[in-house]
N, C-alpha and C positions, 0 to 999 in steps of 0.2 A: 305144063300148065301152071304148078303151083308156083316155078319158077318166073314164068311170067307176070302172075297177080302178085306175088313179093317184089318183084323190078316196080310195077304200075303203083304199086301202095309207096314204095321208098320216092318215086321221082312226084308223088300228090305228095306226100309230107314236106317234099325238099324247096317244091316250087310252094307252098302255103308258109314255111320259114322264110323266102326271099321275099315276098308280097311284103309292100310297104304296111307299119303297124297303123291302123283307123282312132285316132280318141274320139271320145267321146265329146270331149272339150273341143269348141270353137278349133279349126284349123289354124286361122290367123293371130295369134297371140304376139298382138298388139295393139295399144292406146297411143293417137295421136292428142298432143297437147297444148296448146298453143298459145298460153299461159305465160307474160312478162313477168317474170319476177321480180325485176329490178338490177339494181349495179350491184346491191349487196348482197340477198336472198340468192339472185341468180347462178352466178359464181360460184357461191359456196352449196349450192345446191348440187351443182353438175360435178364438182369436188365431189361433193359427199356420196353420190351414186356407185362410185366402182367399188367402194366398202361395203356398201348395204347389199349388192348381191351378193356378196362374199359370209355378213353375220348379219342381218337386217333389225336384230334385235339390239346389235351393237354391243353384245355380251364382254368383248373381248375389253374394252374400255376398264371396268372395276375388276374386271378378274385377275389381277395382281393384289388390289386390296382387300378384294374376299379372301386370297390367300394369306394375308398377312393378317388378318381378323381373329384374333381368337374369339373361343365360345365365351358367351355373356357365364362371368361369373355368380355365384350361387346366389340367390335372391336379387340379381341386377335385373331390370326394369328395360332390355334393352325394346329402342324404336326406329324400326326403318321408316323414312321420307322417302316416296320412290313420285319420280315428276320428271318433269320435262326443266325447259330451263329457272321456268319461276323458283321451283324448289333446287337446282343446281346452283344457283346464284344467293339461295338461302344459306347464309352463315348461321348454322346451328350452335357451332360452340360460342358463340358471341351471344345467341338471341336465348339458349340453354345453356348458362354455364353450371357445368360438372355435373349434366345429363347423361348419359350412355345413348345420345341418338345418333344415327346412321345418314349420311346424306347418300341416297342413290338417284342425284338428279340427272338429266342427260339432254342438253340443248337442244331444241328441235322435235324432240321424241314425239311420235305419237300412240294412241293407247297399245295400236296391236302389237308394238315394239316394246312395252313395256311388259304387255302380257309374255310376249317369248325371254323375255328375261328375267320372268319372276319367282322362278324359282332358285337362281343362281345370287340373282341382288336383294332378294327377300325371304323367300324359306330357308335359304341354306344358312344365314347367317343367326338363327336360330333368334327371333325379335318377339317380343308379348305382344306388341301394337304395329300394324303397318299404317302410315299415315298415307292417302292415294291424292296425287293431286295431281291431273289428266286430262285432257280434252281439247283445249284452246287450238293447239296445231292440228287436231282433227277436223276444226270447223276450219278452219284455213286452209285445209287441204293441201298443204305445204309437201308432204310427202305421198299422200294416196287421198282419193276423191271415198269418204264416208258417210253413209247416211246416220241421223241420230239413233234410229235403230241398232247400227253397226256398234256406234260408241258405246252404248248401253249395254250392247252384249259383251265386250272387252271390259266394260265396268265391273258387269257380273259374272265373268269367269273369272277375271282376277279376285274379287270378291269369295268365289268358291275353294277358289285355290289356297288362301290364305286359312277359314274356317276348317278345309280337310287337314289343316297341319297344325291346327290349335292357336294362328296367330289371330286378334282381334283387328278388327279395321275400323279405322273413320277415314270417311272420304271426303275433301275436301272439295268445297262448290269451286264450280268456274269462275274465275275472278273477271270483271266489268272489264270493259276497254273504254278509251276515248278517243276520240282526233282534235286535241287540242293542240298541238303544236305542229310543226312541219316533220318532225318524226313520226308522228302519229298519223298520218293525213289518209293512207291509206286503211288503216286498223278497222275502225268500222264498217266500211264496207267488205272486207276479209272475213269478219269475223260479229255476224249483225248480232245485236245483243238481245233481240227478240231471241235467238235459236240458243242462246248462251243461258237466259230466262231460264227456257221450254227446259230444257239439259236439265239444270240444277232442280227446279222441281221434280222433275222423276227422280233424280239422285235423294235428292231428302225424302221421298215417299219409297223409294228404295228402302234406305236406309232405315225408316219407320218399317218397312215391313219383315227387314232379314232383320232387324236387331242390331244393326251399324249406328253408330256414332256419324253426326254428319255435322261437319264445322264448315260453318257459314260464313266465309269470309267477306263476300259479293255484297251481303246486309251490313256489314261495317266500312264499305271501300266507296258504296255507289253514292253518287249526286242528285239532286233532285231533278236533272235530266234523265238520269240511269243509268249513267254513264261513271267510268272510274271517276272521283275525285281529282281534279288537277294537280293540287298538291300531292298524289302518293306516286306518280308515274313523268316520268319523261317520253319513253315511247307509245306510251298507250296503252302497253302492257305489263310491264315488268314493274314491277314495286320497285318506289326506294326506301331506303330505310325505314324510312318512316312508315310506310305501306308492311314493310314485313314485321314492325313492334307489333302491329294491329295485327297481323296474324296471328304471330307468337304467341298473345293471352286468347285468341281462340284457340289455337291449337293445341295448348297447353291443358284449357279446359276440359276440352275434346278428348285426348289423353289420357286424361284421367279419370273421364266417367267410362271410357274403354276399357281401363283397367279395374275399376270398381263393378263393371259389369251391366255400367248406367244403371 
């Protein structure tokens, strides 16, 4: 008999091991999309997908130059930029010359991509100030569908992450778009600048409330439409030169009351 309830108990465990595993999560995991990208966006989209399941954070990118980074020497003032392409495209040592700043921009990025990389493109590299400039591709949805709730929570964890390691933050508003040229034509409706508004206010009462530094670049770029200035942008979005000088003496500002403690 005992022989028997030992066989009945081993062939209930063996058939409860073979029984397919239940989640809890949705069976079906997957999003249909049906979203034109375009001749350019689209391409390079469908490119970009078989890396992001592999490092989605896109870690792999600076992790030769973190390597080659030595630590900020004794009393050096260093500052990580961490951003998507606006701040990639930003020439720091041109617009800071003989600053000790950091470019960790990354074309495309969106915030939750920045947040899994921020300890590797930002704490490790041991910075007084992280300058955060983010969001634009979230509202675009360019890579993942986000509510401003969503972006706000990536604001404030990256935010958190930065204050438990001793580094200070200013966070840089959403900068304006326009569709003034045939580059642009789409930007607007991508990326409406009412939801751009809504963003950067909580970010500056944010920032009033943890004690961040908040450089407002959107208040020196916008037009009396509300829209980017035509003169600082070609596609709508991205600054030229001229658009990132106007940065520069914000963020420099910015910077410095970060480091002064405001």
């Amino acid at each position: 008999m005992k022989r028997l309830i030992a066989l009945m108990l081993a062939l209930s465990a063996g058939t409860a091991l073979a029984m397919p595993v239940e989640y809890h999560s949705a069976p079906e995991r997957r999003i249909v999309t049906e979203k034109d990208w375009g001749p350019w966006l689209g391409p390079f989209r469908a490119t970009l997908m078989p890396s992001l399941m592999q490092d989605f954070g896109e870690r792999y990118l600076y992790a030769p130059a973190n390597a080659a980074l030595p630590p900020p020497k004794p009393g050096e003032q260093r500052v990580v930029f961490l951003g998507d392409s606006i701040t990639d495209r930003w020439n720091l040592a041109a617009s800071f010359p003989g600053k000790p700043y950091v470019n960790r921009g990354i074309g495309s990025q969106v915030t939750a991509q920045m947040l899994l990389r921020f300890h590797q493109d930002v704490v490790a590299l041991k910075p007084e100030v992280v300058v955060i400039l983010a969001g634009i591709n979230d509202v675009q949805g360019f890579l993942q569908q986000e509510t401003p709730e969503q972006i706000e929570a990536n604001w404030e964890a990256m935010a958190d992450l930065a204050r438990a390691h001793d580094i200070k933050v200013v966070f840089g508003s959403l900068l304006p778009v326009n569709d003034y040229s045939d580059a642009a034509k789409d930007v607007v409706r991508e990326r409406k600048p009412e939801e751009l508004r809504a963003l950067n206010a909580w970010l500056r009462g944010f920032c009033t409330r943890r004690g961040h530094v908040y450089a407002d670049y959107a208040a020196a770029m916008v037009d009396a439409k509300g829209l980017m200035a035509a003169a600082f942008t070609r596609d709508g979005v991205h600054p030229l030169d001229n658009g990132y000088a106007v940065m520069t003496s914000i963020a420099q500002r910015a910077i410095d009351r970060a480091l002064a403690g405001q």
